[in-house]
Backbone as CSV, one residue per row, in Angstrom:
resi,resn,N_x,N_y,N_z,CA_x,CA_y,CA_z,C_x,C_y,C_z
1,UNK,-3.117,-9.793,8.167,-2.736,-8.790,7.189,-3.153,-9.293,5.808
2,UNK,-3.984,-8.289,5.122,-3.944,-8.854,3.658,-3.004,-8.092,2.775
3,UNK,-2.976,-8.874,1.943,-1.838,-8.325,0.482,-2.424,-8.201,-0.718
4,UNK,-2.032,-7.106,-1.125,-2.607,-6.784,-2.842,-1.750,-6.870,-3.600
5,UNK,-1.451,-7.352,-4.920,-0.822,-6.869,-6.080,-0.993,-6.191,-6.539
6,UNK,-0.093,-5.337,-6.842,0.059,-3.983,-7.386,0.828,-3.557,-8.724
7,UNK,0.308,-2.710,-9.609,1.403,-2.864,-11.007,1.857,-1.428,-10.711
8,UNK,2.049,-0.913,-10.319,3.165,0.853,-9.611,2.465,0.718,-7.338
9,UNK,3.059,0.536,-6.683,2.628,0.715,-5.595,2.727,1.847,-5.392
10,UNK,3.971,2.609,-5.522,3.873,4.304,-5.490,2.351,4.824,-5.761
11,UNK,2.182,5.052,-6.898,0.853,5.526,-7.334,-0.159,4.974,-7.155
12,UNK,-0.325,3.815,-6.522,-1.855,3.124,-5.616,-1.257,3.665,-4.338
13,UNK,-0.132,3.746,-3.441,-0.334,4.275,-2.064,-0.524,5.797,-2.339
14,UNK,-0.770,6.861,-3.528,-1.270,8.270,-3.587,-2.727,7.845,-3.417
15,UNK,-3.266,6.883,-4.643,-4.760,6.728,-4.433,-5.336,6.790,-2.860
16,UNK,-4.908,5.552,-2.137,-4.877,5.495,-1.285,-5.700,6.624,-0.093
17,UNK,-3.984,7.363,-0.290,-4.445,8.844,0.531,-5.818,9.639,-0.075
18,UNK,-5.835,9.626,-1.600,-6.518,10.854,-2.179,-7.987,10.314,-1.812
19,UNK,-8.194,9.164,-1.447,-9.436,8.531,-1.375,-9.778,8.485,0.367
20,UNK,-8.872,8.687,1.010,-9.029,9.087,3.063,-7.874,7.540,3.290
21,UNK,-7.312,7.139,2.607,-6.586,6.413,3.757,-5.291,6.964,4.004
22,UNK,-4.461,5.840,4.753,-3.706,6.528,5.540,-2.200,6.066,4.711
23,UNK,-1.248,5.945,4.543,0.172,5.128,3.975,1.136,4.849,5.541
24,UNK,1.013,3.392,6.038,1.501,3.707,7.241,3.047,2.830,7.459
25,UNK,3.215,2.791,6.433,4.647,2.344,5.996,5.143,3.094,4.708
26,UNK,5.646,3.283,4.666,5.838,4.210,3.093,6.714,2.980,1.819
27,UNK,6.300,3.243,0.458,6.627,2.307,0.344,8.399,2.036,-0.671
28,UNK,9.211,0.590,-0.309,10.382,0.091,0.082,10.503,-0.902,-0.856
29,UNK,11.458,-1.160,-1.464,11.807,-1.701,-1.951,12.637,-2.849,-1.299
30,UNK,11.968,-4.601,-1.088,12.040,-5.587,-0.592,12.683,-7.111,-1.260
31,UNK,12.716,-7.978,-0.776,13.477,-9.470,-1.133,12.159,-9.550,-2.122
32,UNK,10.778,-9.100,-2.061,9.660,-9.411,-2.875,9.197,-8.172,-3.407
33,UNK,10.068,-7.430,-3.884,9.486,-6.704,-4.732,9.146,-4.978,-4.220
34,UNK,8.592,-4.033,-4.893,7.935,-2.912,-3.907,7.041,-3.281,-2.900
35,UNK,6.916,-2.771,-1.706,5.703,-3.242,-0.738,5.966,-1.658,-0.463
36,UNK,4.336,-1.970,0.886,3.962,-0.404,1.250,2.875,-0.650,1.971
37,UNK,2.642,-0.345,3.404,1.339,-0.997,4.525,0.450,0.051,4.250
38,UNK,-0.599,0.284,4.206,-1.794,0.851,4.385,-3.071,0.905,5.384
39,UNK,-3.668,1.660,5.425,-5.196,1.746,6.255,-5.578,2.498,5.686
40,UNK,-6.860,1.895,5.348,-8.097,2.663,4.924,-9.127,3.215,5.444
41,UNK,-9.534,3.812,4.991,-10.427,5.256,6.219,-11.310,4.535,7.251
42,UNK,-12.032,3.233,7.078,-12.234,2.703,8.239,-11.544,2.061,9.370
43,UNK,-10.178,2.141,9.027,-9.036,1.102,9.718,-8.453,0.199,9.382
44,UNK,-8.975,-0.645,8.173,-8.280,-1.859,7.756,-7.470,-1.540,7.053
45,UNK,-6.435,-2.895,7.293,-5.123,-2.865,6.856,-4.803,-3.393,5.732
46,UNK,-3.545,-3.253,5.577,-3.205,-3.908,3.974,-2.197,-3.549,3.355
47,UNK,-1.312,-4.523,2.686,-0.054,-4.395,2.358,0.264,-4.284,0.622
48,UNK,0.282,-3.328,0.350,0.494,-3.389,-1.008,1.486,-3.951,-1.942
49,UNK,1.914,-4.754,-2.781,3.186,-5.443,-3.023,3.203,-5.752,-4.596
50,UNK,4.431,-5.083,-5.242,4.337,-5.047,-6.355,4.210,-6.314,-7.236
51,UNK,4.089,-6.384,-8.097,3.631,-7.850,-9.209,4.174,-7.680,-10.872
């Protein structure tokens, strides 16, 4: 799994979609912050996590 930092994860998991991926965790508020899983229109994964 990779991880991104993120400065709003909300509004990078819209990008996300608006660009073909998928939001396959929606995103939660965690011990580390906002997170939120993703796939992108080819399949890869990725965890978005606020910073």
């Amino acid at each position: 799994m990779t991880y991104w930092g993120a400065d709003d994860v909300d509004t990078d998991c819209a990008t996300v979609v608006a660009n073909g991926g998928t939001v396959t965790e929606d995103p939660q508020d965690s011990e580390f912050g906002r997170v939120a899983a993703n796939t992108d229109c080819c399949g890869a994964t990725l965890k978005l996590v606020g910073v």
